[in-house]
C-alpha beads as a LAMMPS data file, in Angstrom:
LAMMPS data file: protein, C-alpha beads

109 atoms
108 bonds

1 atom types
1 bond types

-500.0 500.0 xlo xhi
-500.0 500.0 ylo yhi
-500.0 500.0 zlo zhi

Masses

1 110.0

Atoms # bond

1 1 1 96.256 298.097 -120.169
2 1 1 98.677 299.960 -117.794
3 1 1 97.905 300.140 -114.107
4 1 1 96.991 304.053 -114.140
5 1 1 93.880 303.159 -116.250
6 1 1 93.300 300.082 -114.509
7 1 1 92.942 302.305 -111.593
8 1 1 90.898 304.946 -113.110
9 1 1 87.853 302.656 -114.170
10 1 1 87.811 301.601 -110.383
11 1 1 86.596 305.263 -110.342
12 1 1 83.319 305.930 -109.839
13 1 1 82.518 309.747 -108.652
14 1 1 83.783 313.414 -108.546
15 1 1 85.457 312.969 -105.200
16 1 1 87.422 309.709 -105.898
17 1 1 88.967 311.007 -109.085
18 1 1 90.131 314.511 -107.466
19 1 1 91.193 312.897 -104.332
20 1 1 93.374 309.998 -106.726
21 1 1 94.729 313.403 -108.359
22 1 1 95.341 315.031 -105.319
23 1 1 93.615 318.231 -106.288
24 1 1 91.589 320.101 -103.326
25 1 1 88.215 320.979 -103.999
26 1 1 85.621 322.736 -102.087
27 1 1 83.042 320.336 -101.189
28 1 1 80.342 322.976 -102.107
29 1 1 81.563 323.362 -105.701
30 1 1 81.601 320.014 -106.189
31 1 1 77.851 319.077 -104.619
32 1 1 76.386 321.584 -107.668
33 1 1 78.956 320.702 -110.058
34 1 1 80.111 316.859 -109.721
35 1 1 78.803 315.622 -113.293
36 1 1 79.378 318.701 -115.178
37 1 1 83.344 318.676 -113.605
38 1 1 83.357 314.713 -114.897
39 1 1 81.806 315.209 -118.107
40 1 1 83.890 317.973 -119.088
41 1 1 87.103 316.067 -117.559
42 1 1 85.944 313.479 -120.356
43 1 1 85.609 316.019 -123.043
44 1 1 89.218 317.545 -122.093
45 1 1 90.813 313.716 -122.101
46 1 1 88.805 313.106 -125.217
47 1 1 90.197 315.981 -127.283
48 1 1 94.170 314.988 -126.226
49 1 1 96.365 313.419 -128.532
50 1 1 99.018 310.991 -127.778
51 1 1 97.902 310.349 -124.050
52 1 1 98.375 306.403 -124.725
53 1 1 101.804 306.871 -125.700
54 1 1 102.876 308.982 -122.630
55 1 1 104.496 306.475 -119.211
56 1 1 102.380 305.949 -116.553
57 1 1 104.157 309.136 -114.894
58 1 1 103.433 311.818 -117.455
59 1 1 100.103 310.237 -118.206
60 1 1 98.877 311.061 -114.272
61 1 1 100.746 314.661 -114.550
62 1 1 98.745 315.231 -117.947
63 1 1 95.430 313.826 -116.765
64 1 1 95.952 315.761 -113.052
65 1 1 96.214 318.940 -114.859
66 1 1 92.731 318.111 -117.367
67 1 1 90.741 317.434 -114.245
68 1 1 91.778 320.537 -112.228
69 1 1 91.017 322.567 -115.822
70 1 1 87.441 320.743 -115.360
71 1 1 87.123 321.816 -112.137
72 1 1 88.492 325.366 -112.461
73 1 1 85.644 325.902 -115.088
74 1 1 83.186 325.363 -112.382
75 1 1 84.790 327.314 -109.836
76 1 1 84.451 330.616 -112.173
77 1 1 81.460 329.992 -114.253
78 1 1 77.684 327.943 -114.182
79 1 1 77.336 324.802 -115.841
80 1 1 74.262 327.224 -117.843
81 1 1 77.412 329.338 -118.967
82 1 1 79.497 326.417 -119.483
83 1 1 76.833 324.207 -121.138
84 1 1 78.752 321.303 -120.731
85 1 1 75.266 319.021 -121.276
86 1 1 72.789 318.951 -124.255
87 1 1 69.958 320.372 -122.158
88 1 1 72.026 323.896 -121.645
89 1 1 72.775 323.427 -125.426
90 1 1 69.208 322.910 -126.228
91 1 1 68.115 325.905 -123.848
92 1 1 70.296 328.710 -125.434
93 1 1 68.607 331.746 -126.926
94 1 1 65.365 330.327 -125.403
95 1 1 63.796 331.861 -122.731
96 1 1 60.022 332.139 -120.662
97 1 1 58.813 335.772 -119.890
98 1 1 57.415 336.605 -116.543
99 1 1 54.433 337.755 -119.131
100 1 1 54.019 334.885 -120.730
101 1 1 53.719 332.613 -117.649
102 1 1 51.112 335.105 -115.510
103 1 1 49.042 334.442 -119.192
104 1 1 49.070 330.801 -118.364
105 1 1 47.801 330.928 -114.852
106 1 1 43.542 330.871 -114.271
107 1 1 42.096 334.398 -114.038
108 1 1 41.112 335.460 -110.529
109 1 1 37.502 335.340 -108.967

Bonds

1 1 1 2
2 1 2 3
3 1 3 4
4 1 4 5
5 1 5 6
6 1 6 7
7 1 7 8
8 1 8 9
9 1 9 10
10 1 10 11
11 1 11 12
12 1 12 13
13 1 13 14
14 1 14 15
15 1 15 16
16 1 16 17
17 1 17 18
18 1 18 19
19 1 19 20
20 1 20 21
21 1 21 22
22 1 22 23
23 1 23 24
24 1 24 25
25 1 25 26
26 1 26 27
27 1 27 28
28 1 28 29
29 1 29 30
30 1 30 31
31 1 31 32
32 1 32 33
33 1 33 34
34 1 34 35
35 1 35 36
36 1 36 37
37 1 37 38
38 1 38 39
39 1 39 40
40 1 40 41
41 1 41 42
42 1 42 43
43 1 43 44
44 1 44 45
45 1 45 46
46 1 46 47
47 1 47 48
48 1 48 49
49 1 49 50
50 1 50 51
51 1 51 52
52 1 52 53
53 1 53 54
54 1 54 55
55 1 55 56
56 1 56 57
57 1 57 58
58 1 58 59
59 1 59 60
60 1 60 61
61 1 61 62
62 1 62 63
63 1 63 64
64 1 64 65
65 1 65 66
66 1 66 67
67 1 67 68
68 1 68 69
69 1 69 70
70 1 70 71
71 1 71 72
72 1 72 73
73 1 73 74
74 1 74 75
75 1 75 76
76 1 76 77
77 1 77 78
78 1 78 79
79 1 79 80
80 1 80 81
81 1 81 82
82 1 82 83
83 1 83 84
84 1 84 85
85 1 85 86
86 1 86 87
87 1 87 88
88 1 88 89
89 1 89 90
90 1 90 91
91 1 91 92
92 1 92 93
93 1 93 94
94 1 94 95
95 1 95 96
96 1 96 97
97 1 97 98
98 1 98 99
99 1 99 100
100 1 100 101
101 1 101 102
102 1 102 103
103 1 103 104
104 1 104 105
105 1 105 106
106 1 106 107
107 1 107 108
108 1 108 109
């Protein structure tokens, strides 16, 4: 295992992994967003071919530029837009009418 990965499981939250990078974030993005950024960091890494085979150099460059993607997603769209977990996913096309909820509620006395 090279030392860039060994690095990157010492990782543990949105912060660490954009301040390894170097990438500025606004800290107010990131409180909403920190999961959803991760996640889709994963996804991005997860659909890349031939990372293993780049030196430790390009590998950092590549991964640098996945993670700011990730975090540029958040910075112009929702993670409801973005649906990034199965509970957006689930929730699309499906929604509760003001209607339908006053029906639930006890008549008034």
């Amino acid at each position: 295992m090279n030392t860039l990965v060994q690095r990157l499981t010492k990782l543990s939250d949105a912060e660490e992994f954009l301040d390894f990078f170097g990438l500025p974030y606004e800290p107010a993005v990131l409180n909403v967003n920190r999961l959803h950024i991760l996640k889709r960091f994963y996804q991005y890494m997860r659909h890349e071919q031939g990372l293993e085979a780049l030196d430790e150099l390009e590998m950092f460059k590549h991964l640098r530029t996945l993670l700011a993607r990730a975090y540029g997603d958040f910075v112009r769209s929702t993670p409801a837009q973005e649906k990034v977990f199965k509970v957006f996913q689930d929730a699309e096309h499906k929604s509760v009418t003001l209607d339908s909820l006053r029906m639930t509620l006890p008549e008034n006395r």
